[in-house]
C-alpha positions as CSV (number, residue, x, y, z in Angstrom):
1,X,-1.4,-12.9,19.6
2,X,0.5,-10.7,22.4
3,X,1.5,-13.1,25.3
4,X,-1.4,-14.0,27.7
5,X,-2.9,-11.9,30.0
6,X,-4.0,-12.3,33.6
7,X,-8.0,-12.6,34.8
8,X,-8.2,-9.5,36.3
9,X,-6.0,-7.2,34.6
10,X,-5.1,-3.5,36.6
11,X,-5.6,-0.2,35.2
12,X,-5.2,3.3,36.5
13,X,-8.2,5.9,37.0
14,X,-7.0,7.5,33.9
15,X,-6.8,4.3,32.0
16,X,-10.3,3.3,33.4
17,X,-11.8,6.2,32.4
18,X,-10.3,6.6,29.2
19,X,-11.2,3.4,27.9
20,X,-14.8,2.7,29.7
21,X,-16.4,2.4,27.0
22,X,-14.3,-0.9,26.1
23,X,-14.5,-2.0,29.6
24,X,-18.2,-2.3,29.3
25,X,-18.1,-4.4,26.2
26,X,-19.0,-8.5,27.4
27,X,-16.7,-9.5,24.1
28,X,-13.7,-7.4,25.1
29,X,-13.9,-5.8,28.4
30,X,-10.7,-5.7,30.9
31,X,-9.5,-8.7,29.2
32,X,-9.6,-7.9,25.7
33,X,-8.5,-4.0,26.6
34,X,-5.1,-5.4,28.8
35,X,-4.5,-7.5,25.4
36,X,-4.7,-4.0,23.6
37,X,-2.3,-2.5,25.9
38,X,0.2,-5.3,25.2
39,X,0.0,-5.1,21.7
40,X,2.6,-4.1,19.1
41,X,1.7,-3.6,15.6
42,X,3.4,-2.3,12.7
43,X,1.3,-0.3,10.0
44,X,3.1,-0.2,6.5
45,X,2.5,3.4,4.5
46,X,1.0,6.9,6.4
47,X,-1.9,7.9,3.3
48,X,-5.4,7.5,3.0
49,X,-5.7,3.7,4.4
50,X,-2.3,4.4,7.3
51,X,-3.9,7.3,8.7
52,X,-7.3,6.4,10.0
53,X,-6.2,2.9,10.9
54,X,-3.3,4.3,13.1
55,X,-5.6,7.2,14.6
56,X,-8.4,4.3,16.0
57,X,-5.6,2.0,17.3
58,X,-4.0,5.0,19.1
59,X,-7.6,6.0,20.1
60,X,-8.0,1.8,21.3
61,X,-4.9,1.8,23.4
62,X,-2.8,0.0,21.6
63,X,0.7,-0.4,23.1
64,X,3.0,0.1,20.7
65,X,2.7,1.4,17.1
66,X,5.1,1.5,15.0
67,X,4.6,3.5,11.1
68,X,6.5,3.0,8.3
69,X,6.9,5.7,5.8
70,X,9.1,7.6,3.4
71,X,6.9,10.4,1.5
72,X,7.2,13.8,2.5
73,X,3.2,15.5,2.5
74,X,2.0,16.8,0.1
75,X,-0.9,18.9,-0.8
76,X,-2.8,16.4,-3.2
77,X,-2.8,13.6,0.1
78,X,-5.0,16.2,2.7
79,X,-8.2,15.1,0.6
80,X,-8.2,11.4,2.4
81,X,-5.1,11.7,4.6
82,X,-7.2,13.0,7.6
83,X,-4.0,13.0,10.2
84,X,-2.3,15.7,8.2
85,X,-3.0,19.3,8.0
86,X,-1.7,22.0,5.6
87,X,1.0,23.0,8.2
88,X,2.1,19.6,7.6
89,X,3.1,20.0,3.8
90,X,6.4,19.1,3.5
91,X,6.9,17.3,6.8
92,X,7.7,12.9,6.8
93,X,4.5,11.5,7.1
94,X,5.7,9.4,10.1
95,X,7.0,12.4,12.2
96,X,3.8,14.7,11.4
97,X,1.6,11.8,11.9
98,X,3.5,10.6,15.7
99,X,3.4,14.5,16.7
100,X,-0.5,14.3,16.0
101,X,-1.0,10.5,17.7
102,X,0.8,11.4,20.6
103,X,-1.2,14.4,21.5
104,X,-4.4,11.8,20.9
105,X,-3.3,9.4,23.4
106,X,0.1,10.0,25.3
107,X,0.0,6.3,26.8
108,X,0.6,4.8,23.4
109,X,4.5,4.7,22.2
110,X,4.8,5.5,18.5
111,X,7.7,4.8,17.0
112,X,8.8,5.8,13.3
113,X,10.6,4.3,10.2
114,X,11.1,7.2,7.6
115,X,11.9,4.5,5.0
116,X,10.1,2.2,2.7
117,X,10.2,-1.2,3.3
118,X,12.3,-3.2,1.3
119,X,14.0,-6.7,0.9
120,X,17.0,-5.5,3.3
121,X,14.8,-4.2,6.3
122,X,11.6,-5.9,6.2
123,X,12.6,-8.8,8.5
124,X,14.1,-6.5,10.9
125,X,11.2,-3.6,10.9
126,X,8.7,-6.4,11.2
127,X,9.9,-9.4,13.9
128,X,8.8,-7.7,16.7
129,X,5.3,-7.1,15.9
130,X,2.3,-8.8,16.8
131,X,0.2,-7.8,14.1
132,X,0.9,-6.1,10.5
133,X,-0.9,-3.7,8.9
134,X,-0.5,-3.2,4.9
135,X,-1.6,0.4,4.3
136,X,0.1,0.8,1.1
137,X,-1.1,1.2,-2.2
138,X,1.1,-1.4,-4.8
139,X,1.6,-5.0,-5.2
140,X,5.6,-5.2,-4.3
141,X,5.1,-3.9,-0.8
142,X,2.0,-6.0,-0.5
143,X,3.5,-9.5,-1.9
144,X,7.0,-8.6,0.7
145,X,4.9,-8.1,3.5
146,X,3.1,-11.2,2.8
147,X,6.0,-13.4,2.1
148,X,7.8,-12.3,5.0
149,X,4.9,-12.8,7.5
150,X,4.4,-16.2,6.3
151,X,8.2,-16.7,7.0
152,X,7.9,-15.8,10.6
153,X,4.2,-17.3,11.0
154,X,2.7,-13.7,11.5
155,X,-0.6,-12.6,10.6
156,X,-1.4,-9.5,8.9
157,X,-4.2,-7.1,7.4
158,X,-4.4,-6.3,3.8
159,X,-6.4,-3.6,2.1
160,X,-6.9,-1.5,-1.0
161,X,-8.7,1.0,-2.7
162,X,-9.6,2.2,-5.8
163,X,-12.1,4.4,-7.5
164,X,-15.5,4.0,-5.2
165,X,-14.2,0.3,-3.8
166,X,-12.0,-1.2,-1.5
167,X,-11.4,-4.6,-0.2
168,X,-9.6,-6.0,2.9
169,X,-8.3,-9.6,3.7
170,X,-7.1,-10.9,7.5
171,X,-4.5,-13.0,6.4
172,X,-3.5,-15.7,9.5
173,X,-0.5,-18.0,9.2
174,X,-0.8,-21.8,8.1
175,X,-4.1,-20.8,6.0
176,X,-4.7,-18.9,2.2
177,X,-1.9,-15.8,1.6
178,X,-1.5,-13.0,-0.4
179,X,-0.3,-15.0,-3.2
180,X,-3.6,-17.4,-3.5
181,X,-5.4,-14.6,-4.1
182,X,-3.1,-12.9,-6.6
183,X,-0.8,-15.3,-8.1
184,X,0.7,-12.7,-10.2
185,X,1.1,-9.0,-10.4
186,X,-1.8,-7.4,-10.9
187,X,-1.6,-4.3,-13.8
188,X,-4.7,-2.6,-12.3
189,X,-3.4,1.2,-11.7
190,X,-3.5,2.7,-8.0
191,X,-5.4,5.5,-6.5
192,X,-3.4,8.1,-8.4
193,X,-3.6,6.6,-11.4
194,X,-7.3,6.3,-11.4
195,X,-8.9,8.5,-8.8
196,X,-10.5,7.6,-4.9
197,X,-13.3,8.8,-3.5
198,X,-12.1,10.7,-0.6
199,X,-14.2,8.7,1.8
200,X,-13.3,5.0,0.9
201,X,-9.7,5.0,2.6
202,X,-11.1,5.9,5.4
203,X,-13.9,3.3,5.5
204,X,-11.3,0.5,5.0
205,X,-9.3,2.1,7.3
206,X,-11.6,1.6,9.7
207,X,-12.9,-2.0,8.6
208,X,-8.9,-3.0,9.1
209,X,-8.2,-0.8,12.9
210,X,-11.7,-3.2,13.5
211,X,-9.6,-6.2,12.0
212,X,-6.8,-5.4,14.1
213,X,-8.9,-4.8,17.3
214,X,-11.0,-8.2,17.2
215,X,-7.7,-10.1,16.0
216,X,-5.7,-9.2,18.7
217,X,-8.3,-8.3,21.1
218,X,-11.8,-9.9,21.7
219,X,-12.8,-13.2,23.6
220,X,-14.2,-15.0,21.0
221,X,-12.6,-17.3,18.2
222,X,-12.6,-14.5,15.3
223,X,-13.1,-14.8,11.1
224,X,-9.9,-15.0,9.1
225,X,-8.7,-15.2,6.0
226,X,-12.2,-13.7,4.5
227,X,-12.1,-11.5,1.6
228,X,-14.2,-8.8,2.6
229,X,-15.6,-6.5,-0.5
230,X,-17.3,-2.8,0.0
231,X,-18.6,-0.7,-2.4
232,X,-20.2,2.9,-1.9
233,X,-22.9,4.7,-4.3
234,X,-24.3,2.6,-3.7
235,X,-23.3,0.6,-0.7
236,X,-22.9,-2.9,-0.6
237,X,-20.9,-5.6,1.2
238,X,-19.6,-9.1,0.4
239,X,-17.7,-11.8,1.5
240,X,-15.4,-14.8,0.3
241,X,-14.1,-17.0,2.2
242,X,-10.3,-17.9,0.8
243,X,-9.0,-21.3,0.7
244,X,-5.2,-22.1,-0.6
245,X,-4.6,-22.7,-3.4
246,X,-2.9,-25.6,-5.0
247,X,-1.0,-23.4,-7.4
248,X,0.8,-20.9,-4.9
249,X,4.1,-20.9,-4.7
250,X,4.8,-19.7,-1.3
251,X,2.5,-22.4,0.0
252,X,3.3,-25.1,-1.6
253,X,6.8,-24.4,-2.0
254,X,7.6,-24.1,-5.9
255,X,9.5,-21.2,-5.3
256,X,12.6,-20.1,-4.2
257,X,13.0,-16.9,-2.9
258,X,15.2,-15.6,-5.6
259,X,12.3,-16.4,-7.9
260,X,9.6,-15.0,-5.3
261,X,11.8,-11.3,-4.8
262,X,11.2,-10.9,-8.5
263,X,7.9,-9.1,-7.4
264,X,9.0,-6.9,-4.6
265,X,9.7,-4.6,-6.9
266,X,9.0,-3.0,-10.6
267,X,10.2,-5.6,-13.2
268,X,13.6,-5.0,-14.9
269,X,13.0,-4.1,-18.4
270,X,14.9,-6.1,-21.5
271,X,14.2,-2.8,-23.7
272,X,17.9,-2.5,-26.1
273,X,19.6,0.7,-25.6
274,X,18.6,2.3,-28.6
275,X,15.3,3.0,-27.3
276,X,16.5,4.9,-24.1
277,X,17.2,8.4,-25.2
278,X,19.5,10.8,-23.0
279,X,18.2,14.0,-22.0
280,X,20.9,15.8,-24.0
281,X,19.6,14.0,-27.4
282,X,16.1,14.9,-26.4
283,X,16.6,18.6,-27.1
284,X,17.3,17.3,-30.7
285,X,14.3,15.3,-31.1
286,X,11.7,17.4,-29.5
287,X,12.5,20.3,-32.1
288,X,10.1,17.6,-34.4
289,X,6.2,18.5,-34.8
290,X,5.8,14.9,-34.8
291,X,7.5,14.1,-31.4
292,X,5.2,14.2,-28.2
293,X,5.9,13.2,-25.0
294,X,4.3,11.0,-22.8
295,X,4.3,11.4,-18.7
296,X,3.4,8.4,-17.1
297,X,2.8,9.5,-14.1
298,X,0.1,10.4,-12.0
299,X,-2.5,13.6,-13.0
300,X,-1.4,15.2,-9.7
301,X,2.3,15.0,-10.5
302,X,1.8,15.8,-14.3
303,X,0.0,19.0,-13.3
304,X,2.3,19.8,-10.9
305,X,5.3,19.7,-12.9
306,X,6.3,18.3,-16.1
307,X,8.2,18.3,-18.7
308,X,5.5,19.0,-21.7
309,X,3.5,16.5,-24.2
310,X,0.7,14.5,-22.9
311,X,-0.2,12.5,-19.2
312,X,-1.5,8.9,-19.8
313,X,-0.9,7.5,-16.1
314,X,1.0,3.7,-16.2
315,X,-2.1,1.9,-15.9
316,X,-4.1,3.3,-18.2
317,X,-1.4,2.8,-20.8
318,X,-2.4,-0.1,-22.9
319,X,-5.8,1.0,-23.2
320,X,-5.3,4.7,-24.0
321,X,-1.8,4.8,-26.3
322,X,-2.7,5.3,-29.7
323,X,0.3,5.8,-32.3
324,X,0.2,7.5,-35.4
325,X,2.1,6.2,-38.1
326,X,5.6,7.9,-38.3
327,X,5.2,9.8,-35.2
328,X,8.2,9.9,-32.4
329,X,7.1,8.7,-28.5
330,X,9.1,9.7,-26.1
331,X,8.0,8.2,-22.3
332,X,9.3,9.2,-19.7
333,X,8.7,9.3,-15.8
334,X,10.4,10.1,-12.2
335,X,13.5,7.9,-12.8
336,X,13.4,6.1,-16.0
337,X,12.4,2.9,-14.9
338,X,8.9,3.0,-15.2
339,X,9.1,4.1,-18.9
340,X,11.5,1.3,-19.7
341,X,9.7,-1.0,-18.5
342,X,6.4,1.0,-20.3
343,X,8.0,1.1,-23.6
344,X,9.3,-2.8,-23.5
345,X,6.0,-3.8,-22.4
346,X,4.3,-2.3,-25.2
347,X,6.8,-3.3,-28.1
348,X,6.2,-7.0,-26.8
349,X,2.8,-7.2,-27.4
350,X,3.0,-5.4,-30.5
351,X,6.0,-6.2,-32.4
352,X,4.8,-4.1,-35.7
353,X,4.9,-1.3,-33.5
354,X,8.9,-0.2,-34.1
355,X,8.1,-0.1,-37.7
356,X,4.6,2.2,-37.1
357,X,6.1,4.6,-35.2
358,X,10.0,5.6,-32.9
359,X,9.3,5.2,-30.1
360,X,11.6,5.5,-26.7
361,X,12.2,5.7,-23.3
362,X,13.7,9.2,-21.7
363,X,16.8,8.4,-19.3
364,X,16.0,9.3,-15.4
């Protein structure tokens, strides 16, 4: 919570009238609106989830915001990513989305980080903040933010979405985290993987600015660490209340960090050398009828450039990859890595597989 606030807080015509509609409310009021003002929260990724929750906390009056993000925009994100417009294609995410907050509400100081957030800056980009917003969409960023707000006892709002469903958690310290909910990485592909209704991002986007707002805000004790699960067509609503659990071991302490920064980012792959093919001997094998490529990457990025063969996204890999006896595989993605780690994966569960078929992994 920002530092305490006085009975009877002071704001200026422009503030009073701006926010009236807050002032009225008996839960949140002068009180709960000057705790608004004080607030600084830091909102992890700018897409589909980033953008709505950033635009009704800059709406709110929320002191400081702070949005953390690498991508460029892109043409594929202005279905869900309502800040952005096509004159933005091309621009940071941060920077087009602070030029569009600050002509929203010019008392609110936005500041930007145009990186991801990583092991080395994390701890730095998120000390200051009273409140921290996941917005991104993979398990690495999600099980760093957590582990570093429980080091620093600091609560923050998780969320995802996929197909027609999302979910959202208020995590506080001393009570169930991130990793009591999902011990382990999860394998389930993303939103570019498998698709989002254009509309759900912004519904959890919403569910987690009203998260942020009653967290930091309102009178009353509020609900925490509740698992709250919406579906649309049709619409429904659920909710689960977390406990820890005896298992996790950020909570109870089974872990060292070395072992826990294992998932902050994509596994390193044991695959042997001879299954990593160069692009220079990849001219020689793709002159084969029997060779096809395989792009694991998203359908956006496949259609938008590739390099030939076939698109089966990462996770939809091990249900959809179906060799033919003799064939040659050749994966291959942005920088290698994922493919590596692809192509190890799938020989380890299926060790006949290297005598069905060649299979390998294209260098990045």
């Amino acid at each position: 919570m920002p530092h305490s606030s006085p009975e009877k807080p002071l704001f200026t015509n422009h503030e009073q009238e701006r926010y009236q509609r807050h002032l009225q409310l008996p839960n949140f009021g002068p009180v709960g609106q000057n705790r608004c003002r004080e607030s600084h929260i830091v909102i992890v990724g700018m897409g589909g989830l980033g953008c709505p929750v950033a635009l009704y906390l800059t709406a709110a009056g929320v002191g400081t915001l702070t949005l953390v993000d690498a991508d460029d925009v892109s043409l594929s994100n202005l279905q869900r990513q309502i800040l952005f417009t096509e004159d933005d294609i091309g621009m940071k995410k941060v920077e087009a989305a602070a030029q569009r907050l600050r002509k929203h509400n010019h008392l609110v100081s936005i500041n930007t980080v145009s990186e991801r957030l990583s092991p080395s800056n994390a701890k730095h980009i998120l000390s200051s903040a009273d409140l921290v917003i996941d917005c991104t969409d993979n398990f690495f960023a999600r099980y760093l933010i957590n582990d570093v707000c429980h080091d620093m006892s600091k609560p923050w709002i998780y969320s995802s979405v996929l197909g027609q469903q999302g979910q959202a958690v208020l995590f506080q310290p001393k009570h169930s985290c991130f990793r009591c909910l999902f011990p382990k990485l999860s394998n389930a592909p993303d939103c570019n993987q498998a698709g989002v209704l254009g509309v759900m991002p912004g519904m959890m986007g919403t569910m987690q600015a009203s998260l942020a707002l009653e967290h930091l805000c309102a009178i009353q004790e509020t609900k925490h660490n509740e698992l709250i699960q919406v579906s649309s067509w049709p619409f429904g609503l659920t909710k689960i209340q977390l406990k820890k659990s005896p298992e996790c071991a950020l909570c109870n302490d089974t872990a060292s960090k070395e072992q826990l920064s294992a998932d902050y980012q994509l596994p390193a792959s044991s695959l042997d050398q001879a299954h990593i093919l160069s692009a220079e001997a990849l001219d020689g094998v793709h002159t084969s009828s029997n060779t096809v490529l395989v792009d694991l990457r998203s359908q956006q990025d496949f259609e938008a450039n590739n390099l030939g063969g076939i698109n089966i996204p990462l996770g939809r890999l091990s249900n959809n990859f179906r060799p033919k006896q003799n064939y040659t595989y050749v994966f291959y993605c942005q920088t290698g890595k994922r493919s590596a780690w692809a192509v190890a994966q799938l020989m380890s569960a299926e060790p006949s597989l290297e005598t069905q078929c060649n299979i390998y992994s294209l260098q990045g």
